[in-house]
C-alpha positions in Angstrom: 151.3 -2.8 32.8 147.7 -1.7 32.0 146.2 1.4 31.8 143.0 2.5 34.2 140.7 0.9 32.1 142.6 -2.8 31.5 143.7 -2.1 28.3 147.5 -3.4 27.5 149.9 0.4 27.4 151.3 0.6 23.7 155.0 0.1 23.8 155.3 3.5 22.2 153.0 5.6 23.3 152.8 7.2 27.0 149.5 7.0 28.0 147.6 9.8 30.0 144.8 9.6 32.2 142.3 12.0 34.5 143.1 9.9 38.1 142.1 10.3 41.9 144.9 10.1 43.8 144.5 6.7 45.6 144.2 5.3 42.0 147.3 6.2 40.7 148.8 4.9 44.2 147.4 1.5 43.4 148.4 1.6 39.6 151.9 2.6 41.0 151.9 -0.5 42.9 150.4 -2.7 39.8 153.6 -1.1 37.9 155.9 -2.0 41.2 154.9 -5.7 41.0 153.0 -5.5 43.6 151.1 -9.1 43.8 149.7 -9.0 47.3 147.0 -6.8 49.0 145.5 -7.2 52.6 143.3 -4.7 54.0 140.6 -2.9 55.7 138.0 -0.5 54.9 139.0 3.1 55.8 138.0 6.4 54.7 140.0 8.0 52.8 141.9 5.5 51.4 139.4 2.8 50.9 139.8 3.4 47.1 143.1 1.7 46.9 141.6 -1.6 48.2 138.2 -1.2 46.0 140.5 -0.8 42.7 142.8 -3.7 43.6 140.3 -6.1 44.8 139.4 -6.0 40.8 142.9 -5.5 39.3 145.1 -8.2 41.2 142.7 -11.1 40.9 142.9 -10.2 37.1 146.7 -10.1 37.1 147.3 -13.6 39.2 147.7 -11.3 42.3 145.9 -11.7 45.3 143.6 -9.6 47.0 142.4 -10.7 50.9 140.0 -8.1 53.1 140.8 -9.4 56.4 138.8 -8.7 59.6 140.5 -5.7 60.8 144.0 -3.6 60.6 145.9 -5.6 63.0 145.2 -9.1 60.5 145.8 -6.8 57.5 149.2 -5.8 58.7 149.5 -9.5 59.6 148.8 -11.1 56.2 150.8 -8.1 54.4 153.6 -9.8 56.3 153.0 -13.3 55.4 152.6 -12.5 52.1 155.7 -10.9 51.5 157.6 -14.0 53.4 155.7 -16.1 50.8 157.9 -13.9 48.0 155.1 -11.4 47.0 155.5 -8.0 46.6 152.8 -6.9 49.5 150.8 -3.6 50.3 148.2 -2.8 52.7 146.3 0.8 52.8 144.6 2.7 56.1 144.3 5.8 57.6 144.7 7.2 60.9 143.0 4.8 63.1 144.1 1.8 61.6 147.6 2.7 61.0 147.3 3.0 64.8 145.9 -0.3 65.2 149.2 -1.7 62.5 151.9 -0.1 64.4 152.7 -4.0 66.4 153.1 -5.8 63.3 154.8 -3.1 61.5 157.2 -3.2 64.4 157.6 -6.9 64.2 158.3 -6.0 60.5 160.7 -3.9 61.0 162.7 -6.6 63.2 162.5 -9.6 61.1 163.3 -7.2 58.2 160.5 -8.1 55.9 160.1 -6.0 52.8 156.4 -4.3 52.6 154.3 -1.0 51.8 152.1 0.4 54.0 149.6 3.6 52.9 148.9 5.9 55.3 146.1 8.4 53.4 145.9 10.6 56.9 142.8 12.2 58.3 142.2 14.2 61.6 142.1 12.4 64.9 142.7 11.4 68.1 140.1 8.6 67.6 137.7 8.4 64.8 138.6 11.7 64.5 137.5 13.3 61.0 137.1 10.2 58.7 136.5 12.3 55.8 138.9 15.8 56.4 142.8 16.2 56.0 145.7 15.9 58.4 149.0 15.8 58.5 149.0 15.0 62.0 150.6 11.5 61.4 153.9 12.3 60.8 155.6 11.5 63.9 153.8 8.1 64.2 155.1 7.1 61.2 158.2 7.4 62.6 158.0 6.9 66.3 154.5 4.9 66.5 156.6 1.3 67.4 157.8 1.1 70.5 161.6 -0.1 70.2 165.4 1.7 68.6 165.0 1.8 64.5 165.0 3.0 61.8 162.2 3.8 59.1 161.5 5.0 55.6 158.5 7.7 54.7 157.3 9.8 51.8 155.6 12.1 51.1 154.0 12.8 47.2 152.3 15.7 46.7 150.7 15.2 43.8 148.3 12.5 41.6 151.6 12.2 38.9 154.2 11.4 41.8 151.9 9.7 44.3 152.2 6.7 41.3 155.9 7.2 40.9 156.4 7.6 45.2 154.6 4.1 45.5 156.9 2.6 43.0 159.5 4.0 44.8 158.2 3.0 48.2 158.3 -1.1 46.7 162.0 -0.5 45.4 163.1 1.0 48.7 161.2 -1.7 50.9 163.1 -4.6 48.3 166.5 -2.9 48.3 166.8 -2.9 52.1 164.4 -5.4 53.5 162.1 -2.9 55.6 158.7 -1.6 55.6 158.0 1.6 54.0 155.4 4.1 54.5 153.8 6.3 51.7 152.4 9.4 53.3 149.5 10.9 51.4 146.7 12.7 53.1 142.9 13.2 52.1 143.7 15.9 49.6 146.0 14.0 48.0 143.8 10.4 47.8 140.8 12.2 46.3 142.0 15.3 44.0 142.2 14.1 40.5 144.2 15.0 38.5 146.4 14.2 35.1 148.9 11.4 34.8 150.9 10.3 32.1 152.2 6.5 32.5 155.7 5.9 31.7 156.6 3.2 29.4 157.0 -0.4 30.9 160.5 0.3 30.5 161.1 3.5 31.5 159.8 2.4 35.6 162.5 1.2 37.6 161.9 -1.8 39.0 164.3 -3.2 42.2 163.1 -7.1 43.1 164.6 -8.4 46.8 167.7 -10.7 46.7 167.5 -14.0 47.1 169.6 -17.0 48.0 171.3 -18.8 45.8 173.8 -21.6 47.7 173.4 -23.7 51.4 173.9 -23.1 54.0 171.5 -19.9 53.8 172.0 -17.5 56.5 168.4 -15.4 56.5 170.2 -12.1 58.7 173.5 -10.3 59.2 174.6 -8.2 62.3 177.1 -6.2 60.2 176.1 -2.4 60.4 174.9 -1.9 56.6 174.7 -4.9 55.0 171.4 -6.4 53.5 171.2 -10.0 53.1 169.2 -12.1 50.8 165.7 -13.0 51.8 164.1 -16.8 50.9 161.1 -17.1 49.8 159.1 -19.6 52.0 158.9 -23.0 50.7 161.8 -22.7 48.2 164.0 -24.7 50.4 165.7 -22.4 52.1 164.5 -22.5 56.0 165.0 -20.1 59.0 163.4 -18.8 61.8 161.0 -15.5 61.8 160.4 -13.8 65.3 159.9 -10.5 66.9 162.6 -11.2 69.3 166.0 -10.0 69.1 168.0 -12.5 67.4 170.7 -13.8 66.0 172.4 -13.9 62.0 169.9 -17.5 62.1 166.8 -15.7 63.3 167.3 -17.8 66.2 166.2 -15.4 69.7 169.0 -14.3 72.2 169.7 -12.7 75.2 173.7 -11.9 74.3 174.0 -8.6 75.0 176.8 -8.4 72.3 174.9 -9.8 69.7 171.7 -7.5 70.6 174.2 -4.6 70.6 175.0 -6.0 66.7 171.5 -6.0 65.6 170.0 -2.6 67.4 173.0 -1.0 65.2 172.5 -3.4 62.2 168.7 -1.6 62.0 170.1 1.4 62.3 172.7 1.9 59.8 171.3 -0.5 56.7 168.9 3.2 56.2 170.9 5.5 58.2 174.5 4.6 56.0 172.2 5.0 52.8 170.3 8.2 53.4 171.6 9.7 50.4 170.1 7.1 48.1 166.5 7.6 50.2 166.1 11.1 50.7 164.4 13.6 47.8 163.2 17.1 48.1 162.5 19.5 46.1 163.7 23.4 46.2 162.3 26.5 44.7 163.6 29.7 44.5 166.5 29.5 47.2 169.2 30.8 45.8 168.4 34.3 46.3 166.0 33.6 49.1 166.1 35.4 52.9 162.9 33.1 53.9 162.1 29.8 52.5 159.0 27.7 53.5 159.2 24.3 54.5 156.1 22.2 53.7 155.1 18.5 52.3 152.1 16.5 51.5 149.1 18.7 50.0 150.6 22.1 51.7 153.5 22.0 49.8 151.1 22.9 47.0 149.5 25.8 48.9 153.6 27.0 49.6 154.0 26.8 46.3 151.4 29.3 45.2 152.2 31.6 48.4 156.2 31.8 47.3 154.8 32.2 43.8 153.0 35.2 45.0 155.5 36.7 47.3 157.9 36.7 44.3 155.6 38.9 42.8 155.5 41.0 45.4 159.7 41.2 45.9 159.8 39.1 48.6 163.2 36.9 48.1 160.8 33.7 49.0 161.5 30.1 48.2 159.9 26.7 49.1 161.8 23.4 50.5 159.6 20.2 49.9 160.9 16.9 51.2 159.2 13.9 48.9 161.3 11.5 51.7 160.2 12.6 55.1 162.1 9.9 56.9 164.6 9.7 57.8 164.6 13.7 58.3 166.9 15.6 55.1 168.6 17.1 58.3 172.0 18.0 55.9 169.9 20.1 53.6 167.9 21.6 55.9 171.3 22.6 58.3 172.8 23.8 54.9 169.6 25.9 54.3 169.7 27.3 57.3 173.3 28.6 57.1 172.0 30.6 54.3 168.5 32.3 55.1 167.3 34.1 58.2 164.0 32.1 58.5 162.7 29.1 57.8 158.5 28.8 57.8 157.4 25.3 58.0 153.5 25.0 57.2 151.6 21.6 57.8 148.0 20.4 58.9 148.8 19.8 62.4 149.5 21.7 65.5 153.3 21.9 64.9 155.1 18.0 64.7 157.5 18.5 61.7 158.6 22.0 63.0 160.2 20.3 66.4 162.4 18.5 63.8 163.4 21.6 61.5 164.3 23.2 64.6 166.7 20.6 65.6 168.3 20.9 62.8 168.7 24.6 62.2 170.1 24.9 65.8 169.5 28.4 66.1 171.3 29.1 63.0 168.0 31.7 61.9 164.6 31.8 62.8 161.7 29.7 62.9 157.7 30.2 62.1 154.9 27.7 62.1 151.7 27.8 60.0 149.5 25.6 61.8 145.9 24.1 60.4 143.8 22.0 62.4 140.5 22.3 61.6 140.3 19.8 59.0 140.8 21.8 56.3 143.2 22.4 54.2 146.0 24.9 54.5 145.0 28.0 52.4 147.5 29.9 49.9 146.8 33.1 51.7 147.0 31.9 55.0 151.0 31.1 54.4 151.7 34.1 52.0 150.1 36.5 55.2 152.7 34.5 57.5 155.2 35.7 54.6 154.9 39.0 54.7 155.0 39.1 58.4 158.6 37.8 58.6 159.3 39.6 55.7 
């Protein structure tokens, strides 16, 4: 691993740096192995792409600025087929325009990582302001029954340890992953400090080792080995349904298999996927739900209300997908409201209500201007409930 400037880290000494956010996301993915980089220009994440284009080539990666999202998504695909650890990076528009091959990702079950740094939309939206108003497209944005894995850093430290995590996820279970950030998070800088090479966990796919090689599996959580293309090893790739060969059908029975098979390879591990973080809730009455940027806004308002006696504390999921719905039912049980604050007119809140089930009361602090969601906005919101 190298640090921000190129220079080999010591074996032992942790190096610190003063890093935008989309930086530390692509020296994350340097650390994850990543070898493999196709992509678009896009405010505000272009940053990844400009770093990489410079550090892969110098690492025997590759690094490919195709001719818009939906090749990007394309040749992320590809690449990881070819046996390379792949990434592409967009915002709102063009995450739009990926959602087809992501899809056709998710079916054929090829590992990759996919940056979302969010902005305001519909449309071109606000290329250069904050949202959080992707959240459900991340999980609902194919058409088609599946499953998918998103998170959601909220700061420069864990955006680099969230994109490491996002390669080791997408490895371990054959799937795309999507890291969350938003423009607050891709352009505040902060300070890092690099772990040691050996002190990053590093998860590589599984590969075949005997003939015959069979490339899928149709039992409910079982991840099989993926071949490299042109290692021997050969099998059908397609976007149709299809059997343990990769091979298309139209047996209901086996399509049943498969639909499930997508399901519960995430679904059966959720407790290996999901993180969160909780402040002050074992005393609390209220607690505020909030991710991304906000969560660091929350974190001063609960900070404040303690202060002031309020029995506050903060939930913060780093795994948005699949949904922590057990510790958010659990929390539920044990406060009589739950506020959920994010840059958008109210998408996560549909979920925490779900999951609560009436069990106390809900509020939403809503932002949609393109700003950010202020501290005193969500500590007002506080003392209302209070």
């Amino acid at each position: 691993m190298k640090s921000r400037k190129g220079t080999p880290m010591s074996q032992g000494t942790r190096k610190t740096a003063f890093l935008q956010g989309n930086i530390a996301c692509a020296e994350g993915a340097l650390a994850a192995g990543c070898q493999f980089f196709a992509g678009y220009p896009i405010t505000p994440s272009s940053e990844i792409a400009e770093f990489l284009s410079a550090k892969l080539p110098a690492q025997d990666g590759v690094f490919i600025q195709m001719e818009d999202e939906i090749a990007a998504m394309g040749a992320v695909i590809g690449g990881s087929l070819a046996g390379l650890k792949s990434l592409t990076a967009t915002s709102g528009p063009g995450f739009s325009l990926k959602q087809e091959n992501l899809g056709f990702a998710v079916m054929a079950e090829v590992p990759c990582v996919v940056v979302n740094v969010m902005r305001g939309g519909p449309s071109t939206g606000l290329p250069t302001m904050p949202s959080q108003a992707d959240v459900m497209q991340a999980r609902w944005g194919r058409h088609g029954d599946h499953q998918i894995i998103a998170l959601v850093p909220d700061s420069v430290q864990e955006i680099f340890f969230e994109t490491i995590r996002a390669f080791n996820l997408a490895e371990k279970f054959r799937t795309p992953v999507i890291l969350l950030m938003d423009e607050v998070n891709g352009h505040m800088r902060e300070k890092i400090t690099f772990p040691l090479p050996d002190e990053i966990p590093i998860m590589n796919r599984v590969r075949p080792s005997t003939q015959p090689y069979v490339p899928y599996s149709l039992e409910p959580s079982i991840i099989p080995p993926i071949a490299d293309f042109g290692t021997g090893y050969r099998y059908h790739v397609t976007g149709l349904c299809h059997d343990e060969t990769g091979f298309p059908t139209n047996n209901k029975t086996v399509i049943h298999k498969l639909m499930l098979h997508l399901h519960h390879k995430i679904v059966d591990h959720r407790d290996e996927i999901v993180e969160f973080e909780q402040l002050m809730l074992d005393d609390a009455r209220i607690a505020v739900f909030a991710y991304g940027s906000t969560a660091r806004a929350a974190k001063g308002a609960v900070n404040a209300a303690r202060a002031n006696g309020i029995p506050v504390g903060l939930f913060r999921p780093k795994t948005l997908w699949p949904f922590p719905d057990k510790e958010i039912a659990e929390l539920a049980a044990r406060v009589d409201t739950i506020i959920v604050a994010e840059m958008n007119l109210g998408q996560m809140i549909c979920e925490v209500e779900r999951t609560v089930a009436g069990r106390c009361a809900i509020h939403g602090v809503n932002v949609f201007s393109g700003k950010p969601v202020p501290l005193h906005t969500i500590f007002e919101k506080i003392n209302e409930v209070a």
